[in-house]
N, C-alpha and C positions, 0 to 999 in steps of 0.2 A: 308789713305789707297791708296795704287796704285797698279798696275797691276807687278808682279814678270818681275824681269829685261828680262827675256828670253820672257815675252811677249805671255806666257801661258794662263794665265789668264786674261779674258779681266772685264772691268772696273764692279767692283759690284753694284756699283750706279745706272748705268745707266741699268742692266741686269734684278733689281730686280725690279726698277720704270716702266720700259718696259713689262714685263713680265707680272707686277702685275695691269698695267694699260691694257694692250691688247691682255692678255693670259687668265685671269683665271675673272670670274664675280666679281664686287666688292661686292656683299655678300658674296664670298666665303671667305675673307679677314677680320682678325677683325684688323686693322690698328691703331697705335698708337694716342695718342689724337692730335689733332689740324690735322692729314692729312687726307686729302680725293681725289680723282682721280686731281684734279687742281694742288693739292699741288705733287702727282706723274708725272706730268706731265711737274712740273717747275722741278723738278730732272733732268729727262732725257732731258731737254732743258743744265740747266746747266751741267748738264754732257758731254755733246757732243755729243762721237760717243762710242761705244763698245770698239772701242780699245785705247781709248783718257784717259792718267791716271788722275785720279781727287783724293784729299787728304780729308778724310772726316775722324773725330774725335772725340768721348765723344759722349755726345747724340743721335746726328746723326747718328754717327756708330750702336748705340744699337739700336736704333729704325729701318735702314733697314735689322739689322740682325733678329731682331724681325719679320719682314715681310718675310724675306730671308727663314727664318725654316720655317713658314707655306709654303711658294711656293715649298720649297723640299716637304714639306709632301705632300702636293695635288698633285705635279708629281709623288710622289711613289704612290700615290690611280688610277692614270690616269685621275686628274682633270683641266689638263694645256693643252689646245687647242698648238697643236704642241710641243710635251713633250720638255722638256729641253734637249739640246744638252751638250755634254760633257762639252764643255769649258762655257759652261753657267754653269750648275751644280757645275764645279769646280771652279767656280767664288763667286757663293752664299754658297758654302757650307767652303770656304776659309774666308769669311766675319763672317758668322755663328762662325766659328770655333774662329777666331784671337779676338770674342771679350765675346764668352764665356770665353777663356782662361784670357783674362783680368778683367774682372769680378770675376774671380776666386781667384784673385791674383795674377797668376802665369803670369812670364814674357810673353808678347805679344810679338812674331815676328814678325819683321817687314815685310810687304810683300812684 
């Protein structure tokens, strides 16, 4: 997954790891097995930077789109310490989206 060529979207990896490590408490999170704040925290190391594209695929992808939905949900209740800003929002909710849709069956866009 990378950020749309026009550079709209900034990197998912890094927005949800970020987010989900230094926005919202790690109870509020039920996060997928084997990770915990260490394991979101080597994310946004290898990630880079917010606007730095990184390719993530198959499990990976599920697992921080699995993460991704609850942080939209807890920002629509007002439980994200500095709510999500648009291109953050449109970040995770692009991840969310491109791998429901593949899950689904249905062809994945490329982003």
């Amino acid at each position: 997954m990378s950020r749309s060529p026009g550079g709209s979207i900034s990197s998912p990896p890094y927005v949800i790891a970020s987010c989900a490590v230094r926005r919202v408490p790690p109870e509020a999170l039920t996060l997928p097995d084997g990770y915990d704040q260490d394991v979101l925290a080597q994310i946004i190391t290898a990630a880079g930077f917010i606007d730095q594209d990184v390719r993530i695929a198959g499990r990976q992808a599920e697992e921080l789109a699995q993460i991704g939905a609850q942080l939209l949900e807890l920002d629509s209740q007002g439980k994200v310490q500095h709510p999500l800003g648009h291109y953050e929002k449109q970040s995770v909710a692009h991840l969310v989206h491109v791998v429901s849709k593949s899950n689904q069956g249905g062809p994945a866009a490329r982003p």
